[in-house]
C-alpha positions in Angstrom: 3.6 -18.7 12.9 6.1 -16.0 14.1 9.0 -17.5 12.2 11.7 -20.1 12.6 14.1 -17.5 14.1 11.9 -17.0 17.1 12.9 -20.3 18.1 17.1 -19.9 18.1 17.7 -20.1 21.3 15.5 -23.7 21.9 16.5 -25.1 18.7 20.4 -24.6 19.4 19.6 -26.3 22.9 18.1 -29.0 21.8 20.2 -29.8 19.0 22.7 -30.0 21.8 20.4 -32.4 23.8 19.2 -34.7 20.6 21.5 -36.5 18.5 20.8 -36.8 15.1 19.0 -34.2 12.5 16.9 -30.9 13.3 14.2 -29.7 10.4 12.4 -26.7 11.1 9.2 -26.3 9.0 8.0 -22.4 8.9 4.5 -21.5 8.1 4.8 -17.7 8.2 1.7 -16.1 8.6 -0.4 -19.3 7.8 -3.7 -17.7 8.1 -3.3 -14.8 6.1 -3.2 -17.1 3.2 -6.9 -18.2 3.2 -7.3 -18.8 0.0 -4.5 -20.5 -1.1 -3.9 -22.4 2.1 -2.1 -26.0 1.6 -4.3 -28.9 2.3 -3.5 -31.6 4.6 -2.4 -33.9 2.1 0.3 -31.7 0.7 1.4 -31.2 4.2 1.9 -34.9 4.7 3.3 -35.1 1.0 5.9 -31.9 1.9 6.6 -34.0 5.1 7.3 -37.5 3.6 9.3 -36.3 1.2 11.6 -34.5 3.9 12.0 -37.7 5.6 13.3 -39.6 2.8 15.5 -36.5 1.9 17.8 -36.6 5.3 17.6 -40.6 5.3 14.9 -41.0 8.3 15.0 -44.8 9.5 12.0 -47.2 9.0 10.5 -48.3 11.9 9.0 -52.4 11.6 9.7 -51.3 7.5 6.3 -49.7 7.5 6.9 -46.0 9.4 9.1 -43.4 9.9 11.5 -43.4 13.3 11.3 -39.6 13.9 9.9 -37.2 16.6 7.2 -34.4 15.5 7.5 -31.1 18.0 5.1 -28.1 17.5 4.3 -25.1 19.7 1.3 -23.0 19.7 0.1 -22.1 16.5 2.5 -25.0 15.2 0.7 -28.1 16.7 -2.3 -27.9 14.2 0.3 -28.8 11.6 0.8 -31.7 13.7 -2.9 -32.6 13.7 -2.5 -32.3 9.8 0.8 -34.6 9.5 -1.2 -37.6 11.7 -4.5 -37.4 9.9 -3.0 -39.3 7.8 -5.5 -42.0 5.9 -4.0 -42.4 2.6 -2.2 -45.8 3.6 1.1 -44.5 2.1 4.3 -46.6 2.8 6.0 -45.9 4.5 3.7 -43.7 6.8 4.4 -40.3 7.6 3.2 -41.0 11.6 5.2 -40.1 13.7 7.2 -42.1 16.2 7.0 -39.8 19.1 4.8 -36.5 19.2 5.7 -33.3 21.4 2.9 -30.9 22.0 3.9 -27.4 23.4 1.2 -24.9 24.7 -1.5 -26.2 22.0 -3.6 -24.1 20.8 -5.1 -26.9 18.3 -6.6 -27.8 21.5 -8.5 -24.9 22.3 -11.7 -25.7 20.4 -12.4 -27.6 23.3 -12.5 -24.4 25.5 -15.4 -22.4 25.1 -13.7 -19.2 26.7 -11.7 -19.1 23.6 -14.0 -17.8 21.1 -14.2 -14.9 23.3 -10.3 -14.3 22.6 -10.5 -11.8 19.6 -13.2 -9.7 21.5 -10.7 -9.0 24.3 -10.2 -5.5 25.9 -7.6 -3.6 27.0 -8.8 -3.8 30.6 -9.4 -7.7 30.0 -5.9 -8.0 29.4 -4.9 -5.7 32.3 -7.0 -8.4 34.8 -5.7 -11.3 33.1 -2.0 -10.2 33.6 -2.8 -9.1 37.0 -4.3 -12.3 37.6 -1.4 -14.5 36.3 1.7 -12.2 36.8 1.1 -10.2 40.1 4.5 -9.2 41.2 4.7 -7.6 37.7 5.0 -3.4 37.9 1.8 -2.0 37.3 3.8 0.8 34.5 5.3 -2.8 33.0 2.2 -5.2 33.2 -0.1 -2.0 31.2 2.5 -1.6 28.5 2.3 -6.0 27.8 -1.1 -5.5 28.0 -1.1 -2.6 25.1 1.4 -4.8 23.4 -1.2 -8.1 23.7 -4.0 -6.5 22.6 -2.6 -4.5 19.5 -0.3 -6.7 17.9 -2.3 -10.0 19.2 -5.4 -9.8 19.9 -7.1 -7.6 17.3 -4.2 -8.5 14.8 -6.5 -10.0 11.7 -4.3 -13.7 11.6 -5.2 -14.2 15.2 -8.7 -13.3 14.8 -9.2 -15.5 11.7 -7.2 -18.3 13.3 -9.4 -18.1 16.6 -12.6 -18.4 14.7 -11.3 -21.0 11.5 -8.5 -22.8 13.1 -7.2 -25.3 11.1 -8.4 -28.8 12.5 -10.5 -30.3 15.4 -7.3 -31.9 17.1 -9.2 -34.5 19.0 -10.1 -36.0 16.2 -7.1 -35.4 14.6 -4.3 -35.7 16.9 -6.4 -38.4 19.7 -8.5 -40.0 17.4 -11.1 -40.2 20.5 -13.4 -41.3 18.3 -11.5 -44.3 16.3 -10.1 -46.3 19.5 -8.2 -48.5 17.1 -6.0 -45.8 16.0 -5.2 -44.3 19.3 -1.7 -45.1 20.9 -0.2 -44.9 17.0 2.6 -42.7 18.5 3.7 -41.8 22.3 2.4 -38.4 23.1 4.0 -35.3 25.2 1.8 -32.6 26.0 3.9 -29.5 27.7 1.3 -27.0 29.3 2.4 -23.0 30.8 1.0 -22.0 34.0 1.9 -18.1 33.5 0.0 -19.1 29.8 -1.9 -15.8 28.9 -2.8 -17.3 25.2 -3.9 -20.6 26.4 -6.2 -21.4 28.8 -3.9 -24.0 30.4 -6.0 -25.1 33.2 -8.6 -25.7 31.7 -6.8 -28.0 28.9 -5.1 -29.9 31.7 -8.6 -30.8 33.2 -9.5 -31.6 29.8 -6.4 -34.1 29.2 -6.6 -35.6 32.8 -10.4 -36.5 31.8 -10.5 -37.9 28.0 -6.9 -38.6 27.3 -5.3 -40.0 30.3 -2.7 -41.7 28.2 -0.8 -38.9 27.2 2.2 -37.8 29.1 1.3 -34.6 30.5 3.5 -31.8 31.9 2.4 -28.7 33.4 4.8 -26.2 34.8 3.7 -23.5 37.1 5.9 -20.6 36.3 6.0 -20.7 32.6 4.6 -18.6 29.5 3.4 -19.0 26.6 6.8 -17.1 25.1 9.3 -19.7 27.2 10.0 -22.1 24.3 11.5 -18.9 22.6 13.0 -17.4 25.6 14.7 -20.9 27.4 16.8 -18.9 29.5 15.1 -19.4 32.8 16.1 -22.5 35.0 12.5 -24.1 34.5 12.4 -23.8 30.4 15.7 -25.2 30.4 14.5 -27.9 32.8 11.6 -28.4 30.6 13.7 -28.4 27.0 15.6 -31.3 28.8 12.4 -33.5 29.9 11.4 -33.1 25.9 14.6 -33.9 24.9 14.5 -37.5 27.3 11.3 -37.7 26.2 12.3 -37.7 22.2 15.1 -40.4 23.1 13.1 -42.5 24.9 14.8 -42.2 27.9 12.2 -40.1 29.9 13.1 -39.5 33.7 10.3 -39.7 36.5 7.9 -35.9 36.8 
């Protein structure tokens, strides 16, 4: 939801990292759009006809051989894309799904709803908390930043109390046993994560979904998929990559 050219830097990486063809899909400001916003099924519709546009192979004839990445905001589009239930062929599932800092998780997380009621001085603990060798002068001014052009912005405070699906449901099917394990699943998690509560979502995964692949790295943010110039997110951008061929190596 910040736009596509947040992401340069990871996207020219992983195009180096992936063979084959990269398509971004931007939803700019998503929530502001309440009114007009796209249903699921044109999602899936905008998303099927993309695959047939760049030539996608058919897995078994029946599905599409590609892999769906989203990060943050991004992965509830993913919970759109594999509700899919209008028996379509071939099916817009995906083959391989890559889940970075979810936030279509975080209706699972009570603490969240508490998220666009945030103070300055809640911030000022929270990046004390998770970022202690910060400068004090440095770790105030991210804090003003957070909470002015985050946290009270009104698209983060409609998308905290709206969202735009229940990914459990969605994403895990918990529910439907028969339709879980359609597609191999990669969730990446942020230690240093001020948006999402990333502990608490790894105690979530490690109790209902202890299927999906699971990474958790201690000493990255929430901002690391658009900033991969650390050793770690580049470490990271690499298991994804292995992951998306098929080819993962041991955590």
């Amino acid at each position: 939801m910040g736009g596509w050219d947040t992401y340069l830097a990871s996207l020219y990486k992983l195009t180096q990292l992936h063979p084959g063809p990269l398509v971004v899909i931007e939803m700019p400001y998503a929530s502001k759009h309440a009114q007009v916003f796209p249903s699921p099924g044109s999602w899936r519709n905008t998303m099927r006809a993309i695959l047939a546009e760049i030539h996608c192979p058919l897995v078994q004839g029946d599905r599409y051989d590609y892999v769906l990445m989203g990060h943050s905001a991004g992965t509830d589009y993913c919970g759109m894309i594999l509700n899919d239930p209008t028996g379509h062929t071939p099916s817009v599932l995906p083959s391989r799904l890559v889940l970075v800092d979810p936030s279509c998780f975080l209706h699972e997380v009570c603490t969240v709803r508490a998220f666009p009621f945030l103070t300055l001085a809640d911030v000022r603990a929270k990046a004390a908390l998770r970022v202690p060798g910060l400068p004090r002068v440095l770790r105030d001014f991210v804090a003003v930043l957070l909470v002015h052009f985050v946290v009270q912005d009104e698209l983060t405070q409609e998308y905290s109390w709206r969202g735009l699906c229940d990914a459990s449901d969605h994403l895990l099917q918990l529910d439907r046993p028969e339709l879980t394990g359609t597609c191999e699943v990669l969730v990446c998690l942020s230690g240093e994560d001020v948006v999402i509560p990333a502990d608490s979502l790894r105690a979530y995964f490690r109790a209902q979904c202890p299927e999906v692949c699971l990474r958790y790295d201690d000493d990255l943010t929430h901002e690391s998929l658009c900033l991969p110039f650390s050793a770690a997110a580049t470490v990271r951008l690499d298991f994804i990559a292995a992951f998306a061929r098929g080819s993962l190596p041991e955590r």
